[in-house]
MIRO-310413 format. One record per residue (C-alpha): residue number from 1; residue in three letters; x, y negated, z. Coordinates in pm, 1 decimal. Layout:
! MIRO-310413
{NUM; ALA; {X; Y; Z}} ...
//
This chain:
! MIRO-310413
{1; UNK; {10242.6; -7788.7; 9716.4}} {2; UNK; {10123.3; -7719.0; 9394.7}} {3; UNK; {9892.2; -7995.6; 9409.2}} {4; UNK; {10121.6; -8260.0; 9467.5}} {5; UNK; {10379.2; -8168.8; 9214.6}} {6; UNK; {10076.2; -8181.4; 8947.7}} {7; UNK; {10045.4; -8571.5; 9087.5}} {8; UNK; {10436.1; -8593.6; 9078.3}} {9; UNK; {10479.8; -8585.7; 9447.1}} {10; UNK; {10825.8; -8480.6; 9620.6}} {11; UNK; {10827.7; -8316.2; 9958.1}} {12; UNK; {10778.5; -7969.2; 10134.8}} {13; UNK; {10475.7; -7730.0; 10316.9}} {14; UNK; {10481.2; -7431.6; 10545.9}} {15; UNK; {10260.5; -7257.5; 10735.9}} {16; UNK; {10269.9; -7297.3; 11065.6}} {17; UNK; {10260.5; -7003.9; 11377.8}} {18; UNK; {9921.9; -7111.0; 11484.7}} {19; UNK; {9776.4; -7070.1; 11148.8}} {20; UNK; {9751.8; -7396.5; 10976.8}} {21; UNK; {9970.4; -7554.1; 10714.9}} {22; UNK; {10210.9; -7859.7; 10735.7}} {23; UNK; {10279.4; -8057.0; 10412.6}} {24; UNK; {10514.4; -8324.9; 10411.9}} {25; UNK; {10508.1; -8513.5; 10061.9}} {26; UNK; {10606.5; -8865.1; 9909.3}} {27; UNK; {10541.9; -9083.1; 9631.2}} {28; UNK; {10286.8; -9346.6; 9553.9}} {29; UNK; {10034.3; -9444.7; 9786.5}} {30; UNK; {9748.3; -9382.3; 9497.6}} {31; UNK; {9877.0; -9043.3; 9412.1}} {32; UNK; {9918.5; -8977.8; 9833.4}} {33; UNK; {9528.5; -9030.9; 9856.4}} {34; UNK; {9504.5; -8808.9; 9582.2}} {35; UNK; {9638.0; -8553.3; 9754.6}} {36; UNK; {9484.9; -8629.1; 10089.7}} {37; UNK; {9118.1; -8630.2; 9988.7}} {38; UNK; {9225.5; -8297.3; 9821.1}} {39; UNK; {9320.9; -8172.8; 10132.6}} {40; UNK; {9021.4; -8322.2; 10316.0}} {41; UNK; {8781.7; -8107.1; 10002.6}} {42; UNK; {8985.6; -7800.0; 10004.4}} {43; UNK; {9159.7; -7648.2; 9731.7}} {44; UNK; {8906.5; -7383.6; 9552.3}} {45; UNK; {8834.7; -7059.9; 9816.4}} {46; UNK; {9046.3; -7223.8; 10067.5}} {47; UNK; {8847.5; -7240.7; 10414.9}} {48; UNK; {8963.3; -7660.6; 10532.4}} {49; UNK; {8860.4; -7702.1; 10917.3}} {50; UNK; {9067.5; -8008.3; 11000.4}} {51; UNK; {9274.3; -8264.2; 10801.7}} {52; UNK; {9527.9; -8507.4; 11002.2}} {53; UNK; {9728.9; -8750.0; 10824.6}} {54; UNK; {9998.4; -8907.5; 10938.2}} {55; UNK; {10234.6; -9157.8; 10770.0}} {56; UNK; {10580.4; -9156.1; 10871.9}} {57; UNK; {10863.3; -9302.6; 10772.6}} {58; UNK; {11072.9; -9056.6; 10582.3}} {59; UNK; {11461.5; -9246.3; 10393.6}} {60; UNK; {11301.5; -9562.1; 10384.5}} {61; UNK; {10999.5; -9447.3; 10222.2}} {62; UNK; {10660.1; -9391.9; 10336.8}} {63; UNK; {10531.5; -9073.1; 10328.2}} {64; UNK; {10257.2; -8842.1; 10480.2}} {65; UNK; {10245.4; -8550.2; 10697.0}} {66; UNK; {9971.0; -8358.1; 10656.9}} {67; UNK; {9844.7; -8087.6; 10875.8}} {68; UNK; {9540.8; -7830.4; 10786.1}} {69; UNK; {9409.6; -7572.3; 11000.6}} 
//
């Protein structure tokens, strides 16, 4: 979550029982794709299989969920 708090992002991640991580974050759709195509590289020694993104609708704001394992 790092990440998106350096693009001044709101929202939440956790790791999940089957390994992967969950991170739910909102903000600007510029700054979301940001964060997605970091997701999609991989942050530095981090092993990225799969990216899904998902936008949801989160308080009347769009958002993302996205999932890494």
């Amino acid at each position: 979550m790092e990440k998106a708090k350096m693009l001044g992002l709101s929202g939440w991640c956790k790791n999940k029982e089957d390994g992967s991580v969950e991170i739910v974050a909102e903000g600007k759709p510029e700054l979301m794709q940001q964060l997605i195509d970091w997701c999609h590289h991989g942050p530095e020694s981090a092993e990225v299989n799969n990216v899904l993104v998902e936008e949801i609708e989160s308080g009347g704001f769009d958002a993302f969920v996205i999932r890494r394992s």
